[in-house]
N, C-alpha and C positions, 0 to 999 in steps of 0.2 A: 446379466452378470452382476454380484452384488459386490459394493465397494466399500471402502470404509474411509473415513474422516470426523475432520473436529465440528461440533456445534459451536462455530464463532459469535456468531449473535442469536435474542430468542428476545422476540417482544410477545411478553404474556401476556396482556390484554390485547390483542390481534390474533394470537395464536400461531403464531407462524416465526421463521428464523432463517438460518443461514448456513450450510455448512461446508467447512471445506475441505476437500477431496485428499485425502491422505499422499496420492500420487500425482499432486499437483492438478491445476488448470482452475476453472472458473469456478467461483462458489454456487452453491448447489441451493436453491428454492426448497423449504421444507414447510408443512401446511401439521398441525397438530393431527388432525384424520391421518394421518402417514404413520403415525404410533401405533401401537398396540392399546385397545380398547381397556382402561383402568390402569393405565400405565403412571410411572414417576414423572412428573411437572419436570419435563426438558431441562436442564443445565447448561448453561453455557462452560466449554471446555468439555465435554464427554465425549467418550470415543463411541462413534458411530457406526453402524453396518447398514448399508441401504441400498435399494435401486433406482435405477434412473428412468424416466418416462419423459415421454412431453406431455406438454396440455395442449388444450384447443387453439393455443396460440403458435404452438409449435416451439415455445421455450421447456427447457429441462426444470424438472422437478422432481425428489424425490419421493420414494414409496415405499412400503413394507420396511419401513426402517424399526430396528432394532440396540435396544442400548447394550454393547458391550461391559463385561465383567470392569476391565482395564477403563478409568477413565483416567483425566486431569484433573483430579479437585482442586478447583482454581475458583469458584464461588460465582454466580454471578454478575459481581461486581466489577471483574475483571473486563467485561464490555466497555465499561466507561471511563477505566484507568489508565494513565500510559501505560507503555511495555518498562519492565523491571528495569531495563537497560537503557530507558530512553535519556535519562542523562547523558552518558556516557558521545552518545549519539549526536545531541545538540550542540557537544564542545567539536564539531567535525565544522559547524559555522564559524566559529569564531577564528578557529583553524586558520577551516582557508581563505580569511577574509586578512587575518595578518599578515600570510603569503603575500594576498593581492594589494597591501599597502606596501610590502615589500618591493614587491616585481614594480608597483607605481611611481616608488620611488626611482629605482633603478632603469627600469624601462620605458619609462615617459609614458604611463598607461593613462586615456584619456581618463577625464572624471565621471565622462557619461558611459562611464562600463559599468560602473556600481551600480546607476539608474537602470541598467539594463536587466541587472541580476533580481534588484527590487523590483522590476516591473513583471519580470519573467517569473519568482515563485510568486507574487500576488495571482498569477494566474494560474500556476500549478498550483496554489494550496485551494481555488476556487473551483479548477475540474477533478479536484480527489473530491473535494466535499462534496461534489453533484456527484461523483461516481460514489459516494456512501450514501447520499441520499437515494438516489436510483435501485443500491443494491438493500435497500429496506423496502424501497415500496414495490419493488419487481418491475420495475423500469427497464429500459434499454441500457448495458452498462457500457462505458468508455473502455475500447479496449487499452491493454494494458499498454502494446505498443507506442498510443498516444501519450496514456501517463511517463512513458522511458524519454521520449523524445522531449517533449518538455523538460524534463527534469535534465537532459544532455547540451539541449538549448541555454541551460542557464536557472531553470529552476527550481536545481534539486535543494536549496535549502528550503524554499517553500514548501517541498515535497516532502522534509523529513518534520517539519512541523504539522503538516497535516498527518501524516504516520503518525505520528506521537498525540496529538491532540485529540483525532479523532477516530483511532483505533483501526486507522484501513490501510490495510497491504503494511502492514507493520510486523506480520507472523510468518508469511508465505515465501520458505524458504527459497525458491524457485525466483521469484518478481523480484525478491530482495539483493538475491547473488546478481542480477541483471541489472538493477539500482544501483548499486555500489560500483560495477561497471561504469553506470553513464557517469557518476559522481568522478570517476579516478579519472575519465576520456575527456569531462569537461574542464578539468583542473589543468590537466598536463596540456588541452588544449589553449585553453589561456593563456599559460606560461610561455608555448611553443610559438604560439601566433605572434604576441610581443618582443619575442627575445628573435623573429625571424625579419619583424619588422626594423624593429634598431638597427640587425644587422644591416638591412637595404639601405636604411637611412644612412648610415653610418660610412655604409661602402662611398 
């Protein structure tokens, strides 16, 4: 059954890229043999039609891919550039960090919470860049699950800086709606947990 999606990445000198699946789920292994024989030098952002196979490994990879009329001309360079919006994005740190001087203030929040949020996305922004390294050399990828849970733990502003710096899981409306979840679950739980603590104390 043939699918369609975006060409998110394309290393030309390898010949091979990435693409993701128009109807969500994991990005997709593409190998230049999968084009048509005298075909257009790949684009990164083009709309894609292809099949899916495994290889001898039993990981998926596309085949008999096809470049569609409709693309995204968004140039190649866009692999390497934040998202348009990634400002916008970054001001979501500083946000909830005022909150959290707020609620510190008011809720007697210890000061090794902050150590925690810093220790926590140091290590979310450390397993996205192993899950973009992975998904270029066709590695084993992190599932997504793990990147949510982390990022719920406490380290989604490390997670939105890896989004943005290094162009992964920054597009994928699906992973994103579910991000912004753990972002809102981890906030209200901060808040929730201290302002339930006070109250004990306080009783």
């Amino acid at each position: 059954m043939r699918q369609e999606g975006i060409l998110k990445t394309w290393n030309d000198d390898r010949g091979f890229g990435f693409i993701e699946p128009l109807h969500g789920g994991q990005e997709v292994f593409v190998h230049i043999k999968a084009f048509p024989a005298r075909s257009a030098r790949p684009e990164v952002g083009a709309v894609l039609s292809f099949e899916v196979e495994l290889n001898a490994e039993g990981k998926k990879r596309a085949t008999r891919v096809e470049c569609l009329k409709a693309r995204r001309r968004a140039g190649p360079a866009l692999a390497d550039s934040p998202a348009r919006w990634g400002t916008a994005t970054y001001l979501v740190i500083p946000a909830f960090f005022v909150v959290a001087a707020v609620a510190a203030h008011f809720l007697k929040v210890p000061a090794r919470v902050a150590g925690w949020y810093g220790l926590m996305s140091l290590v979310c922004f450390a397993v996205y860049a192993w899950d973009k390294s992975a998904a270029v050399a066709g590695r084993r990828r992190v599932p997504e699950r793990t990147l949510l849970m982390l990022g719920l733990l406490g380290g989604w502003p490390g997670a939105i800086v890896a989004q943005q710096s290094l162009r992964h899981k920054s597009s994928k409306p699906s992973f994103r709606a579910r991000f912004w979840l753990t972002v809102l679950g981890n906030s209200a739980g901060f808040v929730g947990l201290f302002m339930l603590l006070r109250g004990l104390h306080g009783a």
